[in-house]
C-alpha positions in Angstrom: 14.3 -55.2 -22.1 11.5 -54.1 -25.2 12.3 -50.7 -26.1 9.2 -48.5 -27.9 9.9 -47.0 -30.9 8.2 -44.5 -33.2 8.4 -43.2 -37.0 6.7 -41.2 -39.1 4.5 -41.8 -42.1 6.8 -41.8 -44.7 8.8 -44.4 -42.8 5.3 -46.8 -42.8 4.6 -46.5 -46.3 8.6 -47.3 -47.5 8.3 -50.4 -44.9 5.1 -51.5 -46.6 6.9 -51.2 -50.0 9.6 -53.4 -49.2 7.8 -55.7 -48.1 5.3 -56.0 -50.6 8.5 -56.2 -53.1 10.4 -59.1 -51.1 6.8 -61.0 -51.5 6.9 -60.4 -55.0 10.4 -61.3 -55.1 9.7 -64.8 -53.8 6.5 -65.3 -55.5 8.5 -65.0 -58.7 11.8 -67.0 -57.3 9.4 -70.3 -56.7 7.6 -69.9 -59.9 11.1 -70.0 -62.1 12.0 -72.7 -59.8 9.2 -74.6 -60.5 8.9 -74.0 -63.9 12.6 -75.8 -64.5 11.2 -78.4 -62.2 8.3 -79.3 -64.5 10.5 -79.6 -67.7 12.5 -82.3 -66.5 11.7 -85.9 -67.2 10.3 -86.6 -63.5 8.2 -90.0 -64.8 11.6 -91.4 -65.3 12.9 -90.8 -62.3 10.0 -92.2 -60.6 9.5 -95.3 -62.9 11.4 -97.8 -59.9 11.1 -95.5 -56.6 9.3 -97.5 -54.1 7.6 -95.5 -51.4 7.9 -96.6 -47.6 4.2 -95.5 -47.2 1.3 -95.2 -49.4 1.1 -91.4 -47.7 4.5 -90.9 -48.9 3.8 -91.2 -52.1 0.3 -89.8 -52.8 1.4 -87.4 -55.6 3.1 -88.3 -58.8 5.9 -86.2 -58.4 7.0 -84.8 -55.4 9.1 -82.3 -56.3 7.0 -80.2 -58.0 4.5 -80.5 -54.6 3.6 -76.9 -53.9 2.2 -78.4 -50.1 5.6 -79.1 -49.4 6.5 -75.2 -48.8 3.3 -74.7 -46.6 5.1 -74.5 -43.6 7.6 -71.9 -44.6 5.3 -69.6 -46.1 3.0 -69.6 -43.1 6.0 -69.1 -41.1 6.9 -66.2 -42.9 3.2 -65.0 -43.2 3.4 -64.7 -39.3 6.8 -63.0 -39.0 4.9 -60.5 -41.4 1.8 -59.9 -39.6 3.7 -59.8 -36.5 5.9 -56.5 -38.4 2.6 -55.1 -39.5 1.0 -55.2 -36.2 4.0 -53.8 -34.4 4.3 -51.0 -36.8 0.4 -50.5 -36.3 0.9 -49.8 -32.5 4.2 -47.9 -32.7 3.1 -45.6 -35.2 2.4 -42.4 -33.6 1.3 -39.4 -35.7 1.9 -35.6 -33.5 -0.1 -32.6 -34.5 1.4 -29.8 -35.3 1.9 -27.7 -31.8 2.6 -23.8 -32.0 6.2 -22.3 -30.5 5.4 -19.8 -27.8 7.9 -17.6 -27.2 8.8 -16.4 -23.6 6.6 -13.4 -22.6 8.7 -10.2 -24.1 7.6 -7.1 -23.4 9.6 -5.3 -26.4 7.7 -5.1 -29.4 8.6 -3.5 -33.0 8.0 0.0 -33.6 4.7 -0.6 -35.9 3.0 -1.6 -32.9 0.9 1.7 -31.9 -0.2 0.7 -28.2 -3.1 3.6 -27.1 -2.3 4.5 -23.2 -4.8 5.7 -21.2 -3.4 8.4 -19.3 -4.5 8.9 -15.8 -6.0 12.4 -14.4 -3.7 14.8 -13.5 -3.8 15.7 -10.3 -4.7 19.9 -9.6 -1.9 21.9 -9.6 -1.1 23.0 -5.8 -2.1 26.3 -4.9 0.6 29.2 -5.1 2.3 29.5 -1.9 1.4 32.9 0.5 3.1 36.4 0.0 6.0 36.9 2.6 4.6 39.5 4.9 6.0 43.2 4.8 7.8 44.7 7.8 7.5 48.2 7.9 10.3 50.0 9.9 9.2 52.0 12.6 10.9 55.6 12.1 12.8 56.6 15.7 10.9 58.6 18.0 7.8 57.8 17.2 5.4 55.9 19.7 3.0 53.9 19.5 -0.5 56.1 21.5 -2.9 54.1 20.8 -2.7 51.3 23.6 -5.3 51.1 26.0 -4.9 50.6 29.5 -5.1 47.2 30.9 -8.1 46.7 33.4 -7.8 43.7 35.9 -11.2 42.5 37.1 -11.0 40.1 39.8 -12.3 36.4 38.3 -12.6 34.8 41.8 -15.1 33.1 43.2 -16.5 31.9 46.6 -19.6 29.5 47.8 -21.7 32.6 47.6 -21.2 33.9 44.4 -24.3 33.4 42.0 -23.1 32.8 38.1 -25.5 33.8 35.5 -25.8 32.6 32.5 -24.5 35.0 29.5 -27.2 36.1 27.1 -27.5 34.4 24.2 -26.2 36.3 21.1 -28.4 36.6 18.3 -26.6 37.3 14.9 -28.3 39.5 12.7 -29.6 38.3 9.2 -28.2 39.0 6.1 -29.2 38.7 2.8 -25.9 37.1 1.3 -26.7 33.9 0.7 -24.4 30.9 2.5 -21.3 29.7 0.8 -21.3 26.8 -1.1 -20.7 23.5 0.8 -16.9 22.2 0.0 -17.1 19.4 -3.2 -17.3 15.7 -2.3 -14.4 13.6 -2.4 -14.1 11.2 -5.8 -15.7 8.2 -5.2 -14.1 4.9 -5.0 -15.7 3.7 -7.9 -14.4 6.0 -10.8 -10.9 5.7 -8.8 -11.2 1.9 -9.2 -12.4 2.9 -13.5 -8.8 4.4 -13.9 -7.2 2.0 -16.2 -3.0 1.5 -15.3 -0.3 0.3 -17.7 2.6 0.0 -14.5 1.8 -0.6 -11.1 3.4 -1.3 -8.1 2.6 -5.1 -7.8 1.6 -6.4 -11.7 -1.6 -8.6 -12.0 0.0 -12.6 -11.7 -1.6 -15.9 -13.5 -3.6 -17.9 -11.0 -1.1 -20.3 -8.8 1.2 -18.2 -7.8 -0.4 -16.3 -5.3 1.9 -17.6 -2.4 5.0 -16.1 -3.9 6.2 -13.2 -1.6 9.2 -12.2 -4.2 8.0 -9.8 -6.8 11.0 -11.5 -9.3 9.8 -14.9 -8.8 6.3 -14.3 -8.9 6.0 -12.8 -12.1 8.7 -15.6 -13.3 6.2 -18.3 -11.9 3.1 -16.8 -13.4 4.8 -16.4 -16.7 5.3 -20.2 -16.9 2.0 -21.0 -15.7 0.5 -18.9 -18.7 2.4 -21.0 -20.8 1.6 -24.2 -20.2 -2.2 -23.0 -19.8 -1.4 -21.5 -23.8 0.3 -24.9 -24.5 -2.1 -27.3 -23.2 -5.0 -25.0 -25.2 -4.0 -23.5 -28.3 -6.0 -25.3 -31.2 -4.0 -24.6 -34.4 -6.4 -23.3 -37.1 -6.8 -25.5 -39.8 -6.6 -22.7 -42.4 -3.3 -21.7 -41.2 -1.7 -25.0 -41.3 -2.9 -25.8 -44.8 -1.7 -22.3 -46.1 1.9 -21.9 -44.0 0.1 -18.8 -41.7 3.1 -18.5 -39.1 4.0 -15.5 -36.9 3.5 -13.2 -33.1 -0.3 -12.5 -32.8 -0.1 -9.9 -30.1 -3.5 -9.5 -27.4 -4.1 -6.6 -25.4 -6.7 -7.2 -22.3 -7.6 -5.8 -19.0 -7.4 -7.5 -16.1 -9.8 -6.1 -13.4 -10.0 -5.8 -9.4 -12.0 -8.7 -9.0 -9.5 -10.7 -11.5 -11.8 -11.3 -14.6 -10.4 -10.3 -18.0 -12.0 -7.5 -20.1 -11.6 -5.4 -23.2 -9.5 -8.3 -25.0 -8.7 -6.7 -28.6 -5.6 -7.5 -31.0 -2.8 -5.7 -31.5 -1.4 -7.5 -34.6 -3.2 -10.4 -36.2 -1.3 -12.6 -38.7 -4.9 -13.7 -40.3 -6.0 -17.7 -41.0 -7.6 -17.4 -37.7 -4.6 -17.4 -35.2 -6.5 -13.6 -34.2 -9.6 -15.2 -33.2 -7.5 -18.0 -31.6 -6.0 -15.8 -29.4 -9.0 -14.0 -28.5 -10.2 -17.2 -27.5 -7.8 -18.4 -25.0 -7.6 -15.1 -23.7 -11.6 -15.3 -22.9 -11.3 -19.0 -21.8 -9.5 -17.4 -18.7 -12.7 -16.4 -17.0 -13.6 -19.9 -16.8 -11.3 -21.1 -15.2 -11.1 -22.5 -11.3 -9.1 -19.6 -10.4 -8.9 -16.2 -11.7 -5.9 -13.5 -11.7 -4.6 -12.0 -8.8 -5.3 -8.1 -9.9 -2.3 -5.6 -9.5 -2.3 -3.3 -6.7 -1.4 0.4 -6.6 -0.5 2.0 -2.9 -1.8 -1.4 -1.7 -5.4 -1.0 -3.5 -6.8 -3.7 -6.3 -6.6 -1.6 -9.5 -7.7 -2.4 -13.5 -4.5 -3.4 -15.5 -3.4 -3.4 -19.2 -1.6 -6.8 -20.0 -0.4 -6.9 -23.3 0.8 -11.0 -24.3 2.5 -12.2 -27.6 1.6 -15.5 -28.7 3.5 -16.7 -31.5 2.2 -19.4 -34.2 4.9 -22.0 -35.6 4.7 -24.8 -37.4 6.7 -27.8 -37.2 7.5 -29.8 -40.6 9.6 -32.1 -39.1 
């Protein structure tokens, strides 16, 4: 069974180089050899040879026939072609891919994050004053209860029921009070911008995940690969060494689009602007996040994501 293998330039180059100097090597090996064959005294040891065939001996002296090698050097003119064109197909040059390191969420203290704080809710109101019993002093009573009159409230066939005047308040000229405010409307609630919420916006494919842990463990690889399978190295940074964390701060919204994408540390070369641009390159993709939710409501999230830039010498 043919088994593939690969090497890297260097590897090509040294191969090429040995083979040029094996070549070499022979070309110089046949030329001493033939130059000791054309000092001897090769009419002499012809003068009485008598050839089977006319064919046979069509040159004066055989042994310095450079024909006669013909097959062997275009044998070993395949066997090299054959080398060169299986080195051609096996040799495989990889771009230089970036390390990402798993999604952390502790940074160094140089990292100045702003977070928008929320509106504090009004203070409650303070609480009534307990009411005051007064002690009624002993032998004192109480004359000022009126005596209870019973009017009798029932009612027969024959007993007409009129209907009671209407009561007419009398104006003032205090104006009404004020209607109570409106409540805040959903659309400056759905404005607040969170940092921690109950359920935390997910990567697209993951939606089905019921588990909080495993969701947010599935949407973390997902973002990987999609980093992985985007991330275009900038070629300034690979010709000057530019390695490091480029840390992006966006905002994932209600509807699951991503906002307000700024850096948080840029390493320069252009891995910044990379970032920026995969982080952008979300919104177009088939599916968007799955925005966090707060008491059960879509809210706007922070998500802050290190990427980090390595390259690979080997």
């Amino acid at each position: 069974m043919f088994t593939n293998f690969s090497f890297s330039s260097v590897d090509l180059i040294l191969g090429v180089v040995v083979f040029a100097l094996i070549v070499a090597g022979l070309i110089t090996l046949y030329r001493i050899m033939f130059a000791r064959r054309y000092n001897q005294d090769l009419t002499a040891k012809y003068r009485d040879k008598k050839w089977r065939s006319p064919l046979e001996g069509r040159n004066k002296y055989p042994d310095v026939d450079v024909f006669r090698l013909s097959p062997l050097f275009m044998r070993l003119g395949l066997i090299g072609a054959l080398a060169i064109a299986i080195g051609a197909f096996n040799w495989t040059q990889y771009e230089d891919i970036p390390d990402f390191e798993p999604i952390a969420y502790d940074f160094e203290a140089d990292i100045e994050v702003d977070i928008p704080r929320s509106a504090a809710p009004p203070p409650p109101p303070p609480p009534p004053p307990p009411p005051v019993i007064e002690e009624v002093p002993e032998g004192v009573m109480i004359e000022d209860m009126e005596d209870i009159e019973f009017v009798d409230q029932s009612v027969d066939a024959f007993t007409s029921v009129l209907a009671p005047e209407p009561v007419v308040e009398e104006s003032s000229d205090a104006p009404p009070p004020p209607p109570p405010p409106p409540p805040m409307p959903l659309e400056e609630e759905a404005k607040e911008i969170f940092v921690v919420v109950e359920d935390m916006p997910t990567f697209p494919g993951c939606e089905q995940i019921m588990d909080k842990a495993a969701r947010k463990s599935c949407s973390d690889e997902r973002l990987m690969a999609y980093l992985y399978q985007n991330v275009e190295y900038p070629n300034i940074a690979r010709e000057n060494g530019v390695q490091g964390t480029v840390v992006v701060q966006f905002v994932v919204n209600t509807d699951g689009t991503v906002t307000d994408a700024k850096l948080l540390r840029d390493i320069g070369g252009g891995c910044g602007d990379e970032a920026l641009r995969l982080v952008s390159d979300m919104n177009d993709l088939p599916q968007r996040w799955t925005p966090g939710k707060q008491r059960g409501k879509p809210v706007r999230v922070m998500y802050t994501l290190p990427i980090r830039f390595m390259l690979d010498y080997n």
